[in-house]
Phi, psi and omega in degrees: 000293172308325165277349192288305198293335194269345191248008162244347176310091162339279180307321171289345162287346177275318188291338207282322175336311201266317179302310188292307189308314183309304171312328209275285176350284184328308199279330182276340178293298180322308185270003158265333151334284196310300182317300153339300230243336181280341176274331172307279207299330142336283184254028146294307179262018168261317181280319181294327191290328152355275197312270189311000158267328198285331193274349165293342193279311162296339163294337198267309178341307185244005179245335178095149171319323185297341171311313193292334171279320154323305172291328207270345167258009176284280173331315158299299174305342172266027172061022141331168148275025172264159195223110197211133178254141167217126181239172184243172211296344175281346169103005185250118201304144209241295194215156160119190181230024171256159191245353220192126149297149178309153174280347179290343206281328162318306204282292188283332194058001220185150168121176185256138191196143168288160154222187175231136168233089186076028171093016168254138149279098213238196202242139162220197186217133177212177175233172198226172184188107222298150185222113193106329203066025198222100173301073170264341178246140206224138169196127191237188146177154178295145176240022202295304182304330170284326171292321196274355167302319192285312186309294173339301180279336169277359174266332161290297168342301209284299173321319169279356196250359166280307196293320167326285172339274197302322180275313167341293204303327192278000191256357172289280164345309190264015181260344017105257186305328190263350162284327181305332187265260227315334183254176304305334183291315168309322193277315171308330201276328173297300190313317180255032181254314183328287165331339162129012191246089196275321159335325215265185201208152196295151160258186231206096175249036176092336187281005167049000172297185166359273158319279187314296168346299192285333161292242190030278193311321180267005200246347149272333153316304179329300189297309204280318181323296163304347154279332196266311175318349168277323169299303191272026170279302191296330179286297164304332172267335164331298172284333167281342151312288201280340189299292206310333190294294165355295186298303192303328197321307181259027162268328185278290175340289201288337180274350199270286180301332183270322147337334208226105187280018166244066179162150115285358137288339165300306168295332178280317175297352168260335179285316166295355166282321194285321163332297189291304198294348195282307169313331203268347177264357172261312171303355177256321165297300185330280173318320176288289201305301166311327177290314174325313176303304153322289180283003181249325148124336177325009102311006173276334163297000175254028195287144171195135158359094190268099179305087143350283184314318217259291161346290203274339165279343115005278179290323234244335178279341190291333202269313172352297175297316234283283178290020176256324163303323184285320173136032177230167174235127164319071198252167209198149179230025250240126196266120155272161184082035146264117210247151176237173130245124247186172172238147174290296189307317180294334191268331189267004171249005161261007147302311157323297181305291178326285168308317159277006126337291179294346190273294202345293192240005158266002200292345203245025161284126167268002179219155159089031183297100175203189207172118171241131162230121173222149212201119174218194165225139180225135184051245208262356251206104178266125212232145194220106182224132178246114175250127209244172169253006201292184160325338212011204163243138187291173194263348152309320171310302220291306180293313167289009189253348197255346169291160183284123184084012177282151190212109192306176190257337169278336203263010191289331189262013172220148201286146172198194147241296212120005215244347171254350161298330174297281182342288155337264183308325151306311175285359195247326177277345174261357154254028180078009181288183157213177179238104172218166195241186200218159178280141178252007182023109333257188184116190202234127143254133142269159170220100185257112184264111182253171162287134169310143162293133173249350143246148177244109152258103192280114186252107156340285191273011186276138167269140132350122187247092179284089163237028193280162179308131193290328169257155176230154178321110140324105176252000000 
């Protein structure tokens, strides 16, 4: 079973694939290597035997034969790899350390031929030469030791390219096999993920390799997933919690009004009441549905170069009466020529939200009526904080305060939905941002950290196009 899955393995054929093409590589290099040093060697003992007949064929020329058998027993005797027969015109051996012509010599004049030397037998290569028209000289030289060389390398040759073979296969296998356990290890932990256990997470053994890599990713995928059915678990019971009061209030109203036999001023005045609540639940949907956006990323195609600065002094002159009515005062902090890229309207309605947060739950500080908003950069990094004296939040609480429909156990008694720090954060995550909050001791620091832009043309005379919603999300 496990070799049927391993011999269907895409890597191990590909890899055994790659083993053979190598092996294949190996062996033909070596035997055209091989082939080479045998044509050297060739024609290394081809030009001396060459060299040594022309020059007896000039001793018997101009010395006469009895020269040539003196030399040719001269030659012999000197314990060389030369090899030489000579006979005289009756064919009766004269010199040399052949006692017989080869049997090839008659036939061929050329070639490779055995002989015995000290009761071995070996290989030489010669030429045969006629003396007379009578094939009487024989002039070789051994080649046994170049022959046993070249066998040596093609017998290493045939011996590296098996052992090549056998380690290819076995490292095919076993690379074969341990990706193969890495991906069943993916596939179970998916199967039980499938299964409804949204917790379990691919594993991860550390090598940073591939495999790994693509587990991380997908084991962050996972975690967002599983963040977000919880948020819309939490989101759900959240609305059917915070929604019903709303909803009966203004199921009473109407039944209230239809109720009460004096009128039609009774009715109009109950129908504008069943109105405002109805808005305020449309202003609650508005809002879910803008984070829903937020978080799908489908506003991003509108991103375009943000005067920050320009922004924020904006909002901060539109709130001005607004917190000078409530009884605070509005202080500002604003680094200029800080540009982001961004949609303007979300970053100035999530600058909005914050600040009526603070007039919101700061109203009930008897000391410290104030609201600082300040907006610089540090490095890479445009940082926008707004801070208040109010109740603030404990810091357990903080993480759980950015989510949608959380409403603190203090905020109960005052209108929201629960719905505007989730906003805050949702635009800070759709512009690569983050949010957090802070003890300002006492009272809420916010802090929304965005990236700076990274090209600006900044055009001067353009006034600020302020379109974010004149009301903001409630939190």
């Amino acid at each position: 079973m496990a070799s049927g899955r391993l011999l269907r393995s895409r890597v191990f054929r590909r890899t055994l694939a790659v083993v053979l093409l190598l092996t294949g590589v190996a062996a033909a290099i070596t035997g055209v290597v091989g082939w080479h040093a045998n044509a050297i060697y060739t024609r290394s003992a081809e030009l001396s035997i060459e060299t040594d007949a022309n020059e007896l064929k000039s001793e018997l020329v101009t010395r006469g034969f009895d020269a040539l058998v003196k030399l040719v027993a001269e030659r012999s005797r000197s314990g060389g790899s030369g090899i030489y027969y000579l006979a005289d015109a009756k064919g009766v051996y004269r010199a040399g350390n052949l006692t017989r012509l080869p049997d090839w010599s008659t036939a061929y004049g050329r070639g490779l031929f055995s002989y015995k030397k000290g009761g071995t037998s070996r290989t030489a290569a010669g030429l045969l030469i006629e003396i007379d028209g009578e094939p009487r000289l024989v002039v070789g030289r051994d080649v046994e030791d170049q022959r046993a060389l070249l066998l040596a390398v093609y017998r290493t040759i045939a011996y590296g390219t098996a052992l090549l073979l056998l380690v290819g296969l076995a490292g095919s296998v076993l690379i074969a096999h341990l990706i193969q356990r890495r991906i069943e290890d993916m596939s179970r932990a998916s199967a039980d993920i499938m299964s409804g256990n949204l917790s379990g997470r691919i594993p991860v053994d550390g090598s940073r390799d591939e495999l790994d890599r693509l587990a991380v990713q997908l084991n962050e995928m996972l975690a967002r997933i599983e963040q977000l059915m919880i948020g819309l678990r939490e989101v759900s019971d959240n609305i059917a919690h915070d929604l019903k009061t709303p909803l009966n209030r203004l199921r009473n109203r109407a039944e209230a009004a239809l109720a009460d036999g004096r009128g039609a001023d009774v009715w109009r005045s109950g129908l504008e009441k069943v109105i405002d609540e109805a808005d305020e639940l449309i202003k609650t949907f508005n809002a879910l549905l803008l984070i829903a956006r937020l978080e799908a990323g489908s506003t991003a195609d509108s991103f375009e170069p943000v005067d920050l600065s320009s922004l924020v002094a904006d909002v901060i002159e539109l709130y001005e009466p607004v917190a000078e009515e409530a009884g605070f005062q509005l202080r500002s902090a604003i680094a200029p020529d800080v540009w982001v890229d961004g949609n303007r309207q979300l970053l100035g309605q999530t600058l909005a939200n914050l600040i009526d947060n603070a007039l919101k739950y700061a109203a009930a500080a008897k000391d410290g009526r104030e609201i600082a908003v300040s907006m610089g950069k540090e490095a890479e990094t445009a940082r926008l904080v707004v801070a208040d004296r109010g109740p603030g939040i404990a810091a357990e609480n903080r993480e759980r305060a950015l989510k949608r429909f959380v409403r603190l156990e203090q905020s109960r008694s005052l209108p929201g939905t629960g719905l505007g720090l989730s906003l805050v954060a949702a635009v800070a995550r759709l512009h690569h941002g983050a949010v957090r909050l802070e003890d300002n001791a006492p009272g809420l620091r916010v802090v929304v950290e965005l990236p700076l832009a990274r090209s600006v043309a900044h055009v001067a005379d353009s006034a600020p196009d302020l379109s974010y919603e004149k009301e903001p999300v409630r939190g």
